[in-house]
C-alpha positions in Angstrom: -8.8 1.1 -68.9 -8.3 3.8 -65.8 -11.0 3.5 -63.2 -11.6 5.2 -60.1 -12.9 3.8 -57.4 -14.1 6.7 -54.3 -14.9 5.6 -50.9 -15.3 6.5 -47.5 -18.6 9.1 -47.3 -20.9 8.9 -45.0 -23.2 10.2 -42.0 -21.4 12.6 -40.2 -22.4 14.8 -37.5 -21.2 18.6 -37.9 -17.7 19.1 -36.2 -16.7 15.2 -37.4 -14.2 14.2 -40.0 -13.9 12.0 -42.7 -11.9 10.5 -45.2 -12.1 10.0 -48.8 -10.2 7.9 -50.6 -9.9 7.6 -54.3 -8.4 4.2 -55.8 -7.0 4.3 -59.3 -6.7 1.7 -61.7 -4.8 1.8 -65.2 -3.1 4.7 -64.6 0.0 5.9 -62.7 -0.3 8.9 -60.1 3.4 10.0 -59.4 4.1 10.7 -63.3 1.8 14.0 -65.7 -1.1 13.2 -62.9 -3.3 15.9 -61.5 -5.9 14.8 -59.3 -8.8 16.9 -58.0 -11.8 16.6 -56.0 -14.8 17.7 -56.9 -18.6 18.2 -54.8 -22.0 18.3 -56.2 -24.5 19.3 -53.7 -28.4 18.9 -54.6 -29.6 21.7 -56.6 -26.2 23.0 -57.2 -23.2 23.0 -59.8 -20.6 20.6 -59.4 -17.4 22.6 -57.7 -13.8 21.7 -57.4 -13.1 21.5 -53.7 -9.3 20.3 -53.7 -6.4 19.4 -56.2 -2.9 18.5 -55.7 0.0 17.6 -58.9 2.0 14.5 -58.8 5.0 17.0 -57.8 2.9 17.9 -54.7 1.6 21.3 -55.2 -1.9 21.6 -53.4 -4.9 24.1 -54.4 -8.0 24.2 -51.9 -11.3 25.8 -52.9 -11.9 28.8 -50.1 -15.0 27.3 -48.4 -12.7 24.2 -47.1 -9.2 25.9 -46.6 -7.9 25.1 -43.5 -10.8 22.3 -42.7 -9.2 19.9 -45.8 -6.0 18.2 -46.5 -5.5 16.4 -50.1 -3.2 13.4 -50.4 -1.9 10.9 -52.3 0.2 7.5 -51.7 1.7 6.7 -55.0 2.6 3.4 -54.1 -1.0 2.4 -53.2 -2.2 4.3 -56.2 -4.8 6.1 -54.1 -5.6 9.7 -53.7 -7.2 10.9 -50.2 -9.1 14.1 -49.1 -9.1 14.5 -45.2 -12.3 17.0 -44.3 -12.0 18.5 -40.4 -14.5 20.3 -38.5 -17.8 19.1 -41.6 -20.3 21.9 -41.4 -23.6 20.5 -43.0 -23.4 23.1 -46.2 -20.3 20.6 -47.1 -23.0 17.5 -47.6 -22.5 16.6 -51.1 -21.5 13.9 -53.2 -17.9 14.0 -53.8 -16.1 12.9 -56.8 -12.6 12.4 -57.8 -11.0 13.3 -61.0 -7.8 12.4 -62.6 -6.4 14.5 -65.3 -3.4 13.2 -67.7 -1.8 16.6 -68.7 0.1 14.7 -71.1 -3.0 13.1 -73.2 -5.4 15.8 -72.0 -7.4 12.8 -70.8 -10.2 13.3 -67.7 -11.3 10.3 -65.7 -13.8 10.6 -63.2 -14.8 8.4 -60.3 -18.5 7.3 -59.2 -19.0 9.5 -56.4 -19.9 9.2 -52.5 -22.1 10.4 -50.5 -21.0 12.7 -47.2 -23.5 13.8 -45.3 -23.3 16.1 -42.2 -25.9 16.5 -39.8 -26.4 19.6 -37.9 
């Protein structure tokens, strides 16, 4: 059974950082493993912020280039999205996916709360 475990949101004045983490279970990142990170702010659709490929190729959405960084350690099993310079349109709750391009199988985390304060 994969889970996904996100952490590391908060209260965050504007011009902080954070980092999310994203802690896998029951499944392997380094091998047919796309992760992504996704935000849902009130009122809005859920958007696709940042995704990287188990060979390392990175994609960022254009309202967090250059203020984002996504990561993973594949021996911890644990995916990581570094936010810079949090403007208070980026308070959402974030969300972590996995995708297994092999099974076609999506997994998604619980979600956690950043909010910036302007």
């Amino acid at each position: 059974q994969v889970q996904l475990v996100e952490s590391g949101g908060g209260l965050v004045q504007a011009g902080g950082s954070l980092i999310l983490s994203c802690a896998a279970s029951g499944i392997t990142f380094n091998i047919n493993v796309i992760m992504d990170w996704y935000r849902q702010a009130p009122g809005k659709q859920r958007e696709l912020v940042a995704t990287i490929t188990s060979g390392g190729y990175t994609n960022y959405a254009d309202s967090v280039k250059g203020r984002c960084t996504i990561s993973t350690d594949n021996a911890k099993n644990t995916g990581y999205l570094r936010m810079n310079s949090l403007k208070p349109e980026d308070t959402a709750v974030y969300y972590c996916k996995i995708r297994n391009v092999v099974l076609g199988a999506n997994y998604w985390g619980q979600g956690t709360q950043v909010t910036v304060s302007s």
